[in-house]
BAFI-3210 file (N, C-alpha, C; in Angstrom, 3 decimals, decimal comma, padded with zeros to 6 digits):
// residues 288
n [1|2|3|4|5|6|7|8|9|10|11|12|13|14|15|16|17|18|19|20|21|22|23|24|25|26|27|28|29|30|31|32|33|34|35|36|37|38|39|40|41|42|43|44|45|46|47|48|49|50|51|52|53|54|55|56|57|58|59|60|61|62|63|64|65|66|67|68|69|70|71|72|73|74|75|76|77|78|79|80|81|82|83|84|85|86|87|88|89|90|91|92|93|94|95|96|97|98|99|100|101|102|103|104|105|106|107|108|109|110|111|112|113|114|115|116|117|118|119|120|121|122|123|124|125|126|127|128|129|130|131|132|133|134|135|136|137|138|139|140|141|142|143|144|145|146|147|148|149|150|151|152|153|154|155|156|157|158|159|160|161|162|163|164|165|166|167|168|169|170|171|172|173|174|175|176|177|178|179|180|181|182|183|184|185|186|187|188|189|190|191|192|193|194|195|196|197|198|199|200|201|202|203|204|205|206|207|208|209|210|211|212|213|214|215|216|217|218|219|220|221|222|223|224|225|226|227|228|229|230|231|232|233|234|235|236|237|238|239|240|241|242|243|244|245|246|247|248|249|250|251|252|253|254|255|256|257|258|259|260|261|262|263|264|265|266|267|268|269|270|271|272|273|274|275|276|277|278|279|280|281|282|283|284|285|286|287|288]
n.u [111,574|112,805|112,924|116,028|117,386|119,251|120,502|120,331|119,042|119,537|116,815|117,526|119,214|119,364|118,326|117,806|119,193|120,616|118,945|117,469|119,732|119,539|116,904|117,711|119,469|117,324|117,064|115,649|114,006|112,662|112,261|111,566|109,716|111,144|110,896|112,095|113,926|114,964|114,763|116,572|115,299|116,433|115,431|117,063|120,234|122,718|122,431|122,011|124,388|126,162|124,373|125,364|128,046|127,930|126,630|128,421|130,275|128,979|127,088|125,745|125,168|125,294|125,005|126,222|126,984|127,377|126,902|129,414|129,972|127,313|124,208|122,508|120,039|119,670|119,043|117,104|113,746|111,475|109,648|106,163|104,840|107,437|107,008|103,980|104,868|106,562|104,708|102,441|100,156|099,223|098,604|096,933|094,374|093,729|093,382|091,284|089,577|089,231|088,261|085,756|084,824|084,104|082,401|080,246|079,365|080,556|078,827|075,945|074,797|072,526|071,873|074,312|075,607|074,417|075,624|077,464|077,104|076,779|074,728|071,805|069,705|066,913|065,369|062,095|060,528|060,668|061,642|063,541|064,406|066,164|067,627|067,981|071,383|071,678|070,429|072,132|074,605|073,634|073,572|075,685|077,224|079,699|081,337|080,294|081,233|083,181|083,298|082,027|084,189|085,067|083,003|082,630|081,097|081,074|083,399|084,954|084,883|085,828|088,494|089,776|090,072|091,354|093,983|094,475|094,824|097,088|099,239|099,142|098,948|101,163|103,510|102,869|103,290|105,785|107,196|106,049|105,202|103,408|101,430|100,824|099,588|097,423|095,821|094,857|093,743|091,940|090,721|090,070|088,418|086,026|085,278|084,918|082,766|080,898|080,745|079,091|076,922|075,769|075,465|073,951|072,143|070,002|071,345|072,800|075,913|079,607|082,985|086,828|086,879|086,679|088,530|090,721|090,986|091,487|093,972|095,752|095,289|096,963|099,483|100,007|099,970|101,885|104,499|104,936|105,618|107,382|109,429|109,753|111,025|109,244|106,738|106,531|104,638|103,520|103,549|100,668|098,768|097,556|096,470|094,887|092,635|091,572|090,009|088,771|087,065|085,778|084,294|082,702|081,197|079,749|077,874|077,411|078,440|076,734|074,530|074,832|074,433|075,957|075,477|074,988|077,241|079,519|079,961|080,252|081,715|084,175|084,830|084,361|087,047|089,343|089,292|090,000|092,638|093,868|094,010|095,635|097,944|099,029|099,317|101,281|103,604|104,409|105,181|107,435|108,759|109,820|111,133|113,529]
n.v [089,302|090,841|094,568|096,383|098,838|101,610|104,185|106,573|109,935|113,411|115,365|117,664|117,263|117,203|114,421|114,311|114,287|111,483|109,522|110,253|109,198|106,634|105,818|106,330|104,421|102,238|101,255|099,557|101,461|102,756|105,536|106,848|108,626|109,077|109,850|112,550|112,014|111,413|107,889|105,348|103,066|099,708|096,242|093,937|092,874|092,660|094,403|096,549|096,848|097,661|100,221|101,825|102,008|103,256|105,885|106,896|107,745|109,171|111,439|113,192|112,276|111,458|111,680|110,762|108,002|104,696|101,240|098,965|096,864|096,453|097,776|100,494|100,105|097,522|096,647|094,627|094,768|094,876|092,156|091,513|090,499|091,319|094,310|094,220|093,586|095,490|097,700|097,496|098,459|099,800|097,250|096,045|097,531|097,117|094,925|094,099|095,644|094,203|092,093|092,601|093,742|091,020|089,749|091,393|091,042|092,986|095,034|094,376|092,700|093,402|092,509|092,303|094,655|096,318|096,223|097,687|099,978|103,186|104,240|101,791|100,092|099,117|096,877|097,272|096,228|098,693|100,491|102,231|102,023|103,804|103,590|105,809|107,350|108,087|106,187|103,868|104,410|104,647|101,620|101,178|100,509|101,771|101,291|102,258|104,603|104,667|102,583|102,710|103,302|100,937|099,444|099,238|099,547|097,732|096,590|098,403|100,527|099,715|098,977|101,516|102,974|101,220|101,112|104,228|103,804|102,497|103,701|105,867|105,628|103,654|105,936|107,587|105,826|105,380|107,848|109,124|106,587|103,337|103,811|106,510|106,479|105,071|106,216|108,659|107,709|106,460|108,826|110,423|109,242|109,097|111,873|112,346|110,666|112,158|114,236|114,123|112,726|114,682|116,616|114,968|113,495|111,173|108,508|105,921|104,903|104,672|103,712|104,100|106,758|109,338|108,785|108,862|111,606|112,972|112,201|112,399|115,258|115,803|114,717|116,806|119,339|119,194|118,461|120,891|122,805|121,218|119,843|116,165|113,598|111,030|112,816|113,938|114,094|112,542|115,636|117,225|115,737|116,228|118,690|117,305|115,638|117,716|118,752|116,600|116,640|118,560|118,565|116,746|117,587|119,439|117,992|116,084|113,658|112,290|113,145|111,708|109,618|107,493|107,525|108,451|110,577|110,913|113,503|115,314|113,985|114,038|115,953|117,036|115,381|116,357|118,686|118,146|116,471|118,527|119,992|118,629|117,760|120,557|120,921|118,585|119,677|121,819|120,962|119,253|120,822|123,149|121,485|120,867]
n.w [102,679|105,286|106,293|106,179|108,853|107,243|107,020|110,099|110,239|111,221|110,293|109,398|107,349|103,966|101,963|099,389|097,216|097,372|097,547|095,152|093,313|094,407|093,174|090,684|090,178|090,586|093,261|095,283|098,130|101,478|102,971|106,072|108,992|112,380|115,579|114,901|113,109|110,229|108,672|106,609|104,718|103,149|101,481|102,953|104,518|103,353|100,731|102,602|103,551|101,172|100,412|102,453|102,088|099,734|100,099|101,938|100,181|098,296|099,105|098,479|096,194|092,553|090,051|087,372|089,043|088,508|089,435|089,775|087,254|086,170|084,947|085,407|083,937|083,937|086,141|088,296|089,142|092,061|093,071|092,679|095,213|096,566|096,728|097,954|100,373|101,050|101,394|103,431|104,607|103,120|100,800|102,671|102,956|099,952|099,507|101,347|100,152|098,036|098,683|099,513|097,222|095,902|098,215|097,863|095,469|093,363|094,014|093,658|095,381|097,988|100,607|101,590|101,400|102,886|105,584|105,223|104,497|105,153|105,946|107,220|105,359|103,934|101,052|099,654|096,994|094,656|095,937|098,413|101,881|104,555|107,360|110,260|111,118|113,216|114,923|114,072|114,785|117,999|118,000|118,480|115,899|114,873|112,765|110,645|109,431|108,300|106,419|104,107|102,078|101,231|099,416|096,193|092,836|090,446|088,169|086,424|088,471|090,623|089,881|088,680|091,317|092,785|091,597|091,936|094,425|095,547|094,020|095,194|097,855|098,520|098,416|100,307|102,419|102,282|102,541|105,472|106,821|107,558|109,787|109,894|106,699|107,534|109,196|108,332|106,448|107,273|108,532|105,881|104,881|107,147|106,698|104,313|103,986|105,388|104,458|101,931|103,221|104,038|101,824|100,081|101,456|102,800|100,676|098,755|098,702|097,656|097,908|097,228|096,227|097,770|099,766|098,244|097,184|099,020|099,518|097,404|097,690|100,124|099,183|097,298|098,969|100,569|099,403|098,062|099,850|101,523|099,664|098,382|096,922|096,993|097,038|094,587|091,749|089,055|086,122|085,299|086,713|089,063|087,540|086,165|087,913|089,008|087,098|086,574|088,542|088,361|086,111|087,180|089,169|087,069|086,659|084,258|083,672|085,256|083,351|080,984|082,110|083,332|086,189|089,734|090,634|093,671|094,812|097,144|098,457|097,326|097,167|099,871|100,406|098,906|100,608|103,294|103,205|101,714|103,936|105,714|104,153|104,422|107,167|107,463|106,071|107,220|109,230|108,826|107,276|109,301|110,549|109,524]
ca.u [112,812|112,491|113,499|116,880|117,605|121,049|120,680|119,525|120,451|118,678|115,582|117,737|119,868|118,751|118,424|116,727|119,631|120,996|117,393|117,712|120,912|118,852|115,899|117,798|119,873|116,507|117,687|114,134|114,294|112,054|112,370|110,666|110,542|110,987|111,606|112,444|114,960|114,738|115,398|116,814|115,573|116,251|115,772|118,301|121,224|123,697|122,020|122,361|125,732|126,059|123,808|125,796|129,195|127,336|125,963|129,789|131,389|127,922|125,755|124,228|123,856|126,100|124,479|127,409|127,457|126,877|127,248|130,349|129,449|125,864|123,868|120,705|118,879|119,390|119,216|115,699|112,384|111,633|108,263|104,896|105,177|108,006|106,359|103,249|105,502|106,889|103,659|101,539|099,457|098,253|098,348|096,239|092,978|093,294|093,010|089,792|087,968|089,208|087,319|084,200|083,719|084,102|081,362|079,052|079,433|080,921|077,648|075,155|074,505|072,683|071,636|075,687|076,458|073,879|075,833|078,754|076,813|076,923|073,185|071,646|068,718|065,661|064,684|060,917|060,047|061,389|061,962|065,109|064,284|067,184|067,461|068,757|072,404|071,417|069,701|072,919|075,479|073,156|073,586|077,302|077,906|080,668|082,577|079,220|081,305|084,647|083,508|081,668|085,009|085,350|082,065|082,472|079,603|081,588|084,956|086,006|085,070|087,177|089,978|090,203|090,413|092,398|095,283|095,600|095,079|098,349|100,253|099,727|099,111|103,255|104,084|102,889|103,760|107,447|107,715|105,535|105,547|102,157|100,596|100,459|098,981|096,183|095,317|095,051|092,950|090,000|090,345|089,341|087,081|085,294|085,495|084,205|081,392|080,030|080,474|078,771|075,649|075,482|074,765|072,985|070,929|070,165|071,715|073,614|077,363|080,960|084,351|087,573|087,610|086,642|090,174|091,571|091,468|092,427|095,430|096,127|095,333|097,679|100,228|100,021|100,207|103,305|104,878|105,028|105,655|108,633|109,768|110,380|110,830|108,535|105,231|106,797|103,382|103,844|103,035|099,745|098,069|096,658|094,901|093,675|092,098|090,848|089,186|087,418|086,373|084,938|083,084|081,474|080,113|078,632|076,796|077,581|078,416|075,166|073,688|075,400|073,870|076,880|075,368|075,490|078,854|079,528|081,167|080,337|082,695|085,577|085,280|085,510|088,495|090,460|089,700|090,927|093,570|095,581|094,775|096,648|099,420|099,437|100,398|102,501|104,698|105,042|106,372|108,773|109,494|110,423|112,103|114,828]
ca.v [089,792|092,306|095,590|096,761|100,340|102,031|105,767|107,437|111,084|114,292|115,711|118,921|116,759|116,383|113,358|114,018|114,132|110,507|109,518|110,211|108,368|105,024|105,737|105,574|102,479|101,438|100,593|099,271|101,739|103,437|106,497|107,306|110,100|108,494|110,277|113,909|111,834|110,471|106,930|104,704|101,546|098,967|095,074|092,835|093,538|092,705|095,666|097,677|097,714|098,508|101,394|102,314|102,480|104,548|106,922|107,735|108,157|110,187|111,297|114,489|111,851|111,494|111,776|109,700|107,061|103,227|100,043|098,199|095,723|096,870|098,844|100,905|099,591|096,058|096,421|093,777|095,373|094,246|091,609|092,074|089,995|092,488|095,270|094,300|094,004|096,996|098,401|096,780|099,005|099,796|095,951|095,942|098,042|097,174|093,104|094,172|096,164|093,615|090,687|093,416|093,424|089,591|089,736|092,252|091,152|094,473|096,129|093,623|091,923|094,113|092,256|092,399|096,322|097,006|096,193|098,169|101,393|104,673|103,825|100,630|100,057|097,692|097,396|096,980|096,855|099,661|101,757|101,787|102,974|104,246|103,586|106,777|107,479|108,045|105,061|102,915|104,664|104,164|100,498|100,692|100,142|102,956|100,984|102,682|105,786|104,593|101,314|103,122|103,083|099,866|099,488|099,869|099,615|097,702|096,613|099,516|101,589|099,320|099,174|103,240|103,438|100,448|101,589|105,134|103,969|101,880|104,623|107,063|105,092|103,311|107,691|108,325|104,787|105,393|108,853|108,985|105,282|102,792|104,807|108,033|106,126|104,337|107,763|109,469|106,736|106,281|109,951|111,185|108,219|109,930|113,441|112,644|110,267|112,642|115,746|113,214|112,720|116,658|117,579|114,554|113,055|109,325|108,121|104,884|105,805|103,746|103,690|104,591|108,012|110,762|108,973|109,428|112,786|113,280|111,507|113,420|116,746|115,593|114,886|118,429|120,354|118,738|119,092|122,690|123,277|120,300|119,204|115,117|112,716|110,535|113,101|114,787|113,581|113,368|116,647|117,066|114,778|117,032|119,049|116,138|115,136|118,864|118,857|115,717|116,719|119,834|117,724|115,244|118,572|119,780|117,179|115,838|112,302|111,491|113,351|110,991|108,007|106,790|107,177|109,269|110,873|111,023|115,084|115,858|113,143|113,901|118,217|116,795|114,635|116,992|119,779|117,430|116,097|119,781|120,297|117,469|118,152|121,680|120,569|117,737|119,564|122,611|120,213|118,979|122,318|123,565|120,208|120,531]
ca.w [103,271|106,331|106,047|107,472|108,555|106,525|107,785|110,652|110,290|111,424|109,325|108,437|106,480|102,394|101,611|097,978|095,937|097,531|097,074|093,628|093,320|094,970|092,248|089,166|090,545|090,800|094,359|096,560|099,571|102,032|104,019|107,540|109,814|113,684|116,663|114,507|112,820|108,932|108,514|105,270|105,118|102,439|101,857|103,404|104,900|102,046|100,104|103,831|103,812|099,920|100,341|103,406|101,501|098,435|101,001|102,339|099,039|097,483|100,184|097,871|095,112|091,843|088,460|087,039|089,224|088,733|089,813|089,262|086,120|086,345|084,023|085,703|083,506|084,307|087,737|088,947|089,875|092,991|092,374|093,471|096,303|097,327|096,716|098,872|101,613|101,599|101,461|104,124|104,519|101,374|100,761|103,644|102,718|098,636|099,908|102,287|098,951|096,975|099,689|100,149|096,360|096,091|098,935|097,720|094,076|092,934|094,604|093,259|096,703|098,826|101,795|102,541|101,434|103,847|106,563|105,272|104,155|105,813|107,241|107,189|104,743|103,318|100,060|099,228|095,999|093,803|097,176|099,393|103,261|104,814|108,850|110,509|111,241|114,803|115,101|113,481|115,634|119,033|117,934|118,182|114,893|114,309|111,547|108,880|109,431|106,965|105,645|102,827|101,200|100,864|098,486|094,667|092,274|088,966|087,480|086,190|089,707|091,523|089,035|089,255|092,534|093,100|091,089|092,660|095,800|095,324|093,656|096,402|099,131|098,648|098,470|101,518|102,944|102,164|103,352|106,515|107,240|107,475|110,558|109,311|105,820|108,123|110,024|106,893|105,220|108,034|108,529|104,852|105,012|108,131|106,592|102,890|103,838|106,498|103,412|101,118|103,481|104,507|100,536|100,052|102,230|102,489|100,070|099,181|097,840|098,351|096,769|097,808|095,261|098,765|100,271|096,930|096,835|100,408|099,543|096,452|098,159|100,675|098,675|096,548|099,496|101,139|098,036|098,244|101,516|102,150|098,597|098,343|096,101|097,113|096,730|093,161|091,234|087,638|085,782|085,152|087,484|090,051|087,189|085,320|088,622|089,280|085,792|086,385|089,794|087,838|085,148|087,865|089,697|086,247|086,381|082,909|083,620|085,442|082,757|079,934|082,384|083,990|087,212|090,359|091,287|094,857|094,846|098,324|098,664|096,529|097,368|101,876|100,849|098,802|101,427|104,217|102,468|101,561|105,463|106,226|103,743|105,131|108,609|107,935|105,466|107,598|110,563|108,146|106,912|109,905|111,290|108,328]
c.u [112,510|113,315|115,191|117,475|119,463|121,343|119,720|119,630|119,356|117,164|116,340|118,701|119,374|119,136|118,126|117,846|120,732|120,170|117,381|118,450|120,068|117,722|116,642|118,779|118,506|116,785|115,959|114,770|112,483|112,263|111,138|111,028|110,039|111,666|112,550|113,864|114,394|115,389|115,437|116,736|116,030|116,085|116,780|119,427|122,133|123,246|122,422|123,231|126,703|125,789|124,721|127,179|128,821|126,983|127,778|130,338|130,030|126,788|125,020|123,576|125,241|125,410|125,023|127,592|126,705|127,508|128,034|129,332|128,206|125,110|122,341|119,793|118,117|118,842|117,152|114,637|112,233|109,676|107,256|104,782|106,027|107,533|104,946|103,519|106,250|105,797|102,604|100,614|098,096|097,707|097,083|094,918|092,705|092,865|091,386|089,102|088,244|088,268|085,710|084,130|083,526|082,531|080,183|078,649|079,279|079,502|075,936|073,927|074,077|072,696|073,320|076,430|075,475|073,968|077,380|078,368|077,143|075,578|072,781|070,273|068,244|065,295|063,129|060,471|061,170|061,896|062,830|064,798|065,425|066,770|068,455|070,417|072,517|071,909|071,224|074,112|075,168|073,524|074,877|077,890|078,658|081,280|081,688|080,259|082,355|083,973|082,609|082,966|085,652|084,283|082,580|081,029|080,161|082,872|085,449|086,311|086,338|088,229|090,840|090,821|091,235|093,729|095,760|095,543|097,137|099,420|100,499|099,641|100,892|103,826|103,939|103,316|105,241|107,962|107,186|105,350|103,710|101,146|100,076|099,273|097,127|095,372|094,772|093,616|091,298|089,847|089,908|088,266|086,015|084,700|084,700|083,284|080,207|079,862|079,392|077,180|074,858|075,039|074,161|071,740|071,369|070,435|072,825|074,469|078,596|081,761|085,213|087,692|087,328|088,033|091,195|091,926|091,655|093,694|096,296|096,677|096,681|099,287|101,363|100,830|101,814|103,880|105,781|105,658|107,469|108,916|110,653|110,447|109,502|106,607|105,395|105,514|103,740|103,167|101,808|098,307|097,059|096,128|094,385|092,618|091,225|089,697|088,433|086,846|085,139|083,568|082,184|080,530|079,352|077,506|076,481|077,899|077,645|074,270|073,456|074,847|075,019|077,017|075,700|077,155|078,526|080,409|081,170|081,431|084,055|086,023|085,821|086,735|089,455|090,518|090,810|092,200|094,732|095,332|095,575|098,271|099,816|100,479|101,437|103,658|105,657|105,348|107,285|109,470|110,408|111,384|113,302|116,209]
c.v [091,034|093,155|096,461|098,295|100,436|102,550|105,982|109,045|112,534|114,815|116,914|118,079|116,244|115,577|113,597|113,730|112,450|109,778|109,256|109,471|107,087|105,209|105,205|104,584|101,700|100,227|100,606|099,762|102,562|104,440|106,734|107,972|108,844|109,352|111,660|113,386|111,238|109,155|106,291|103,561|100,551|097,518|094,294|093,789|093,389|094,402|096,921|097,977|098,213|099,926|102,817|102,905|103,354|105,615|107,961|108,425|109,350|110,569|112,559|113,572|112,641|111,010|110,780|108,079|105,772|102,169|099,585|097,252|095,643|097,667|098,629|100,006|098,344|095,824|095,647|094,753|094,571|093,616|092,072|091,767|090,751|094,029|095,178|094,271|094,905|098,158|097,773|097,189|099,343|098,580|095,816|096,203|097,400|095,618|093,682|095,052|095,090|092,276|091,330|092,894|091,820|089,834|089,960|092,105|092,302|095,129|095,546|093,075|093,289|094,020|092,287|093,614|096,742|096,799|096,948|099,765|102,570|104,669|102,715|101,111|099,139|098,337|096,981|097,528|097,351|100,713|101,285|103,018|102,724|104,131|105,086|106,635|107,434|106,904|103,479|103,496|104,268|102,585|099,596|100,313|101,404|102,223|101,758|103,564|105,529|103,532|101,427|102,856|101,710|099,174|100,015|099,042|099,129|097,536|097,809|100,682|101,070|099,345|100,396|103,262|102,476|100,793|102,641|104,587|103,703|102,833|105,681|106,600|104,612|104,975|107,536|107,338|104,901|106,345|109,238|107,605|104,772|103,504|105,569|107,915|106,142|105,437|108,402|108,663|106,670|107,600|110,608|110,082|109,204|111,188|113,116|111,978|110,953|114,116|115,093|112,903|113,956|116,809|116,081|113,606|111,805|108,642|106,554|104,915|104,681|104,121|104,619|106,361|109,246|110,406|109,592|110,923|113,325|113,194|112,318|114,525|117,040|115,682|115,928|119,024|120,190|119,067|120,059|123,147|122,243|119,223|117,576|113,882|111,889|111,073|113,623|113,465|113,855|114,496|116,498|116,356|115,285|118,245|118,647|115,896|116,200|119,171|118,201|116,037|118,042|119,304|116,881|116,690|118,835|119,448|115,983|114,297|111,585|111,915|111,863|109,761|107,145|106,549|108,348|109,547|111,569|112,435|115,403|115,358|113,458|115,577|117,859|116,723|115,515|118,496|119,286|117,155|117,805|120,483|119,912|117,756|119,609|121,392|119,622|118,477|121,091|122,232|119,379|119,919|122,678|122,470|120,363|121,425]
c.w [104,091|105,626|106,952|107,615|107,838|107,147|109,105|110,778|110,589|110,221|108,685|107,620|105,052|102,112|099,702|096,878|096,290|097,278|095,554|092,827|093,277|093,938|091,022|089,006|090,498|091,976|095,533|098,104|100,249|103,200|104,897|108,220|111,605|114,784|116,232|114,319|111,556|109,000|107,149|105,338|103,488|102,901|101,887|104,099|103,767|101,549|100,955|103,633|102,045|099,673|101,571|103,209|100,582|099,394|101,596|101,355|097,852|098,226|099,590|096,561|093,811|090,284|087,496|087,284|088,686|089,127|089,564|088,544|086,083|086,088|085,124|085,241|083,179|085,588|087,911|089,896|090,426|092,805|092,897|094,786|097,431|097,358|097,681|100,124|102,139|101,863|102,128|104,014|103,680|100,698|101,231|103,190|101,124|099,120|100,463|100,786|098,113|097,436|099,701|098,624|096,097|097,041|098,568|096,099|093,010|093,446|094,289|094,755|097,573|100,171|102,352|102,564|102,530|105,255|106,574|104,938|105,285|106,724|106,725|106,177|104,113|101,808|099,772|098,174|095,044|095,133|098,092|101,065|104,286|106,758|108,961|110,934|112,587|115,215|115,111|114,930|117,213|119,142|118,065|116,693|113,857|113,207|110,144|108,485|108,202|106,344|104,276|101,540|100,843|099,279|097,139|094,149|090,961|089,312|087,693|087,613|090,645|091,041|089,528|090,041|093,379|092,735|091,321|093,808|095,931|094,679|094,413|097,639|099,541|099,091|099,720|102,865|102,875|102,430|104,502|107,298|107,971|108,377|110,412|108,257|106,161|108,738|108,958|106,071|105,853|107,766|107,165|104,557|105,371|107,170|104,994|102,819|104,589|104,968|102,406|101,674|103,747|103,212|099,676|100,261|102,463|101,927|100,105|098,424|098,607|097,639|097,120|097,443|096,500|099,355|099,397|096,545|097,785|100,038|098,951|096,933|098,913|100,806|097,769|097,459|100,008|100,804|098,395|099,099|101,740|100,861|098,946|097,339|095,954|096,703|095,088|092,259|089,511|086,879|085,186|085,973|088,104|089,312|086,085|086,150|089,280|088,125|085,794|087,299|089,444|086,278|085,707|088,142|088,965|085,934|085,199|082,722|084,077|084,672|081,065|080,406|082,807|085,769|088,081|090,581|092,563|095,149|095,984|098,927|098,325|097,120|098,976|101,345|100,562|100,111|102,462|103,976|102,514|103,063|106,019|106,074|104,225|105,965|108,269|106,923|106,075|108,620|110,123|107,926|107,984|111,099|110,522|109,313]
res [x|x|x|x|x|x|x|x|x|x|x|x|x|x|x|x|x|x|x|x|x|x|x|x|x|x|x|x|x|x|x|x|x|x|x|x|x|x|x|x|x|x|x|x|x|x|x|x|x|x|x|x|x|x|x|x|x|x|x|x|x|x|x|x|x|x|x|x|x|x|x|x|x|x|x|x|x|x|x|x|x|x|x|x|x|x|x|x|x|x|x|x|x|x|x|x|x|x|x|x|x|x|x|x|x|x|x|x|x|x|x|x|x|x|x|x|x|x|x|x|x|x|x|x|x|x|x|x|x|x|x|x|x|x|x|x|x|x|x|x|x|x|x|x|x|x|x|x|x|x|x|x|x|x|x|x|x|x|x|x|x|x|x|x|x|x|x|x|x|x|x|x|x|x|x|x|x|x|x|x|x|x|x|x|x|x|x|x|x|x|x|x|x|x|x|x|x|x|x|x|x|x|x|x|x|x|x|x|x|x|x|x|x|x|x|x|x|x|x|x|x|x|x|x|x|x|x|x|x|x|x|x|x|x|x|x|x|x|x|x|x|x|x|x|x|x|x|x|x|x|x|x|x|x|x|x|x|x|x|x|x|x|x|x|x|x|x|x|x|x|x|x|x|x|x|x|x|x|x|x|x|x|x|x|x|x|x|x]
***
């Protein structure tokens, strides 16, 4: 079911506490900023013009209200199926790591990660020789630069990082809208596989977790800066995810034998990331 707009209504106008209203209806919507205007979309039109009469009669949002003959807490989660289509995007990249590891047999296969690495490389032997970065880029083959994040190494790596992607990727998909997501997604790509070869070398590293904490970071900073429903992270999150980022650095989980951790990776993204949310939440800020 396409999406049909409700609202269009300036950016200084709060939406959060109508917002709020459409959450604990457990009413499937998405907000977008277009043209220095917020928009309300939901699915269908039926629902449109529902949401469109609730919006007249509670447009800050009514603590109280519900549904004629319709308890919250009946109200239908919208399926997976609908949920991947509201989230293309995000759909979008978790399908392509979910086809790479299929491909690469979670990281098993190398003759096919070594056309997705960060530099191309042979193995002989027990020894892995790394073609230069130069050398790969001269060759036209700019996609090395993001398609690291597509690579996991295991179940459980892809799991991880499959399941936030999808929890913050929809966030930032429903309040900046799929573009912004996709910009956002190569770009801490870019930015945490290039921090990732700067501290350490030639190396062979994948997995979405340097976007992941772009995203995060992203999300934090916004936050702060241009309070919205959509980034409010549940408590704790961002320093559970600071704590582990402080236990990989120690070193302590490649000491335990669980393998390198990619930190050059995860320290770019979150820098990038609360640059990001910087700017975009102080051109909301001052759009309100």
């Amino acid at each position: 079911m396409s999406a049909v707009e409700v609202l269009r209504l300036p950016l200084t106008v709060d939406l959060s506490g109508f917002v709020a209203l459409l959450q604990r209806l457990e009413v499937p919507y998405r907000v977008s900023e277009e043209s220095g205007e917020q928009v309300l979309w939901v699915p269908g039109p039926q629902l449109a013009e529902k949401v469109r009469g609730l919006y007249e009669r509670f447009p800050d949002g009514d603590p109280h209200f519900q549904l004629p003959h319709e308890a919250p807490t009946e109200a239908p989660r919208p399926g997976i199926l609908a949920q991947l289509k509201a989230s293309p995007i995000t759909s979008l990249v978790l399908l392509l790591t979910l086809a790479v590891a299929a491909f690469t047999g979670l990281g098993e296969n190398f003759s096919t990660i070594r056309w997705l690495s960060f530099q191309d490389f042979q193995v002989q032997g027990d020894y892995v020789y790394f073609s230069s970065l130069e050398e790969g880029l001269a060759a036209g083959q700019w996609w090395r630069l993001v398609t690291p994040m597509l690579i996991h190494f295991g179940i459980l790596h892809l799991a991880m990082n499959g399941m936030w992607f999808w929890e913050l990727g929809r966030r930032i998909e429903a309040r900046q809208g799929g573009a912004v997501l996709l910009v956002l997604t190569l770009g801490f790509s870019l930015v945490s596989d290039y921090a990732q070869y700067f501290t350490s070398g030639p190396t062979l590293f994948g997995g979405l977790s340097g976007v992941l904490y772009g995203l995060l970071g992203h999300c934090w900073v916004f936050q702060r800066l241009a309070p919205c429903p959509a980034y409010r992270l549940p408590p704790g999150v961002m320093a559970m995810m600071l704590i582990w980022l402080l236990v990989c650095l120690s070193g302590l989980i490649t000491a335990l034998g669980f393998g390198a951790i990619a930190n050059g990776a995860h320290v770019g993204g979150l820098l990038v990331g609360c640059a990001t949310g910087l700017l975009g939440g102080a051109l909301a800020r001052l759009g309100r």
